[in-house]
Every structure is written in C-alpha cells, then in structure tokens.
C-alpha positions, 0 to 999 in steps of 0.5 A: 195781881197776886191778892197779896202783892196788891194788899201790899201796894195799896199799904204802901201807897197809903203810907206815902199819901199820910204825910201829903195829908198831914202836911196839908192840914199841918198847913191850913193858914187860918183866914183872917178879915181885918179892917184897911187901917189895921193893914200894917200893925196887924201884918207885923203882928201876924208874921210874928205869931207865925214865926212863933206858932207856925201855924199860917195866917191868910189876911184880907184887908177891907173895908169894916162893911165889906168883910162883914158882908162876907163873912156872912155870905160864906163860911170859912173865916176864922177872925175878923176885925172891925174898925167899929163896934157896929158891924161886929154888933152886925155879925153877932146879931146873925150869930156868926160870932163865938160871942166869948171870944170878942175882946177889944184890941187897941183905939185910934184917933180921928185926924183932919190930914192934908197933902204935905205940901198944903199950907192949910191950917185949920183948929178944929173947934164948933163952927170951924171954916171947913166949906172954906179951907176946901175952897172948889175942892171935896173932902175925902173919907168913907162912905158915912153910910157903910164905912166906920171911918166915915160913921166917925167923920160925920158924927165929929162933923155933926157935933161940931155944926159944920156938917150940912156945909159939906155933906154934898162935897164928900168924895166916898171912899171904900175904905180909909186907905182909900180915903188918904190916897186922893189927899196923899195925891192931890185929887182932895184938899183935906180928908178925915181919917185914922191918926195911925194911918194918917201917921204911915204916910208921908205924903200927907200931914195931920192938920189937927185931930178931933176932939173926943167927945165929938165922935163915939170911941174908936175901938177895934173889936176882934172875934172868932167865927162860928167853926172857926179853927182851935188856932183862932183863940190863940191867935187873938189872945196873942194880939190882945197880949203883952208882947203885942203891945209894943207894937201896936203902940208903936204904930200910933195905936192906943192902949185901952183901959181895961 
C-alpha cells in the first residue's frame, strides 16, 4: 500500500476506534457492595443519581461479611456499605478504605417479626418466654458469628437473659433477607431482623422491637475503596444529602444525629 494511503487509513480507523473508547470508559458503572437490607432504599437511591449524573452504578447486595471478604480478596470496588461498624473497622484495619471519605448514612431498629397470619404476642422485656413462643420450631437470623444482624440479635438476647435458652435453636442465615424468608414462609416461628425489612414484606409482621439499650446502635457506615473512581465521593455525599433523606425515611430508616 502506497505509504500515504496507508498513514491515511491508520488515521481514519483511529478516529473511528476514539469515540468506542471514550464511550466505553464514559460508561464505566461504578461497583458498589452494600448490605442485603439496604436492598431496596439503596436501589431507589442509586437509580436516581443516575438519572442525575449519568454515570452508571453496578450494585452487589450481600451479607456485611461477605462483601467484606471480597473486597479484600480483590480490587475494583468503588463503595461498600455495611450494616455495622465492624466490618468497615475490618477493611480499614487492612487500609482498604479511603479513611476521609467514611461517614455514617442512615440507622435501623432490631424487631422480633412472625409470619403474618401467626397469632403469637410476645413483650419484649428481661426474662421474656422466647424458648416457649417457638414451641418445637427455631428462631430464624444471621449467623451470630459473621452477619450484623445476628451480632445485634445475640447481644439483645443476651442482655435480656434469655440467650442460652435458645442459642442451639437458631436457624443461621447468610444474610437478613434470608433470615425473614424462612419466617415469611413458615419454615421458622419467629426471627429477628431489621424494623425496615421486617417493614418490605407483607408476609410477616412485627411482634415487637428490641429495647435500644440492649444492643450496640445499629448504623450503616459507607466508604470508598482504595483507588476507587472520582465518581465514588460524589456518590456518597448524594446518599448521605438532603435530597436523600426522604427516602431513606420513607423506607423505615432512621435519621442520625449529627
């Protein structure tokens, strides 16, 4: 090919192939880990930064434990939220979080829920009959040992005094979400999870909620990653605003004291 003509075709086809890239990095979605119970406030929230920023978001929800592992077995996220102070305290510990950016973004109640058509009534107080209401059946929530909601449930039940009559009937689950489907589907009595999930689904019902005092607070740190994307601040300043916090309350959420 005549030198010139082939110096022309390498121009054109470059000037074709800019745009593709551009596009491409244009379109980068930013890679958010968040806890199962953020699930629908954090969708509603993301879909409308979006909107506004246009810049694309991937979401992962899981368990507080599980996306913490994650994040610190590969690179690549931008965001993570936790359902407690813990496993943020985990990933910062292994400086895997841009310590400046951590805020806290919204709180949430711990609730004794059963299925909705149960007909069990139980006050929540020192000493209360759980072994009993559970009659042959478990009580469904996180694993104690790894998931926050489970943390929380077995610091309640602990303080309450009623803990060592029902540690080896728990149903583990791997997440909150998973904890309310065996009570949303009859497989467990009762369960203990978030007032705001408990709150999403109709096939359950909140018996009663935990006192406060008997469990540590329950807040949701969020943070960017270590090389996170520019677009990750922005992200979380816009979930931890004033035009946010509508909507977190509306979904059952709990407005922090700053």
């Amino acid at each position: 090919m005549n030198p010139i003509r082939r110096l022309l075709a390498l121009t054109v086809a470059a000037s074709l192939a800019l745009p593709a890239v551009a596009q491409e990095q244009k379109q980068a979605a930013l890679l958010v880990y968040a806890a199962s119970s953020l699930t629908d406030v954090v969708g509603e929230l993301t879909e409308s930064w979006t909107r506004t920023s246009g810049v694309p978001v991937k979401l992962s929800f899981a368990a507080s434990s599980v996306l913490a592992r994650q994040v610190e077995a590969r690179s690549g996220t931008d965001v993570f939220i936790s359902a407690d102070q813990q496993w943020m305290d985990y990933l910062q510990a292994r400086d895997l979080v841009q310590k400046p950016t951590r805020l806290n973004l919204a709180g949430n109640r711990l609730v004794l829920i059963a299925s909705a058509d149960s007909t069990v009534e139980l006050r929540i107080a020192p000493g209360f009959p759980l072994a009993g209401a559970l009659g042959r059946g478990r009580l469904s929530t996180g694993d104690p040992d790894v998931v926050p909601v489970g943390r929380y449930a077995r610091s309640a039940l602990l303080s309450l005094g009623v803990w060592d009559t029902i540690q080896d009937r728990l149903v583990r689950a791997d997440n909150v979400r998973s904890a309310m489907m065996y009570v949303a589907r009859g497989e467990a009595p009762l369960g203990i999870v978030y007032a705001t999930d408990a709150l999403a689904d109709r096939m359950v019902r909140i018996v009663d909620t935990f006192p406060a005092d008997t469990h540590a607070p329950i807040t949701y740190p969020a943070a960017a990653m270590q090389g996170a994307r520019g677009e990750a601040i922005a992200y979380l300043n816009y979930l931890a605003g004033p035009e946010a916090r509508d909507t977190w309350r509306r979904f059952g959420f709990m407005e922090l004291k700053q």
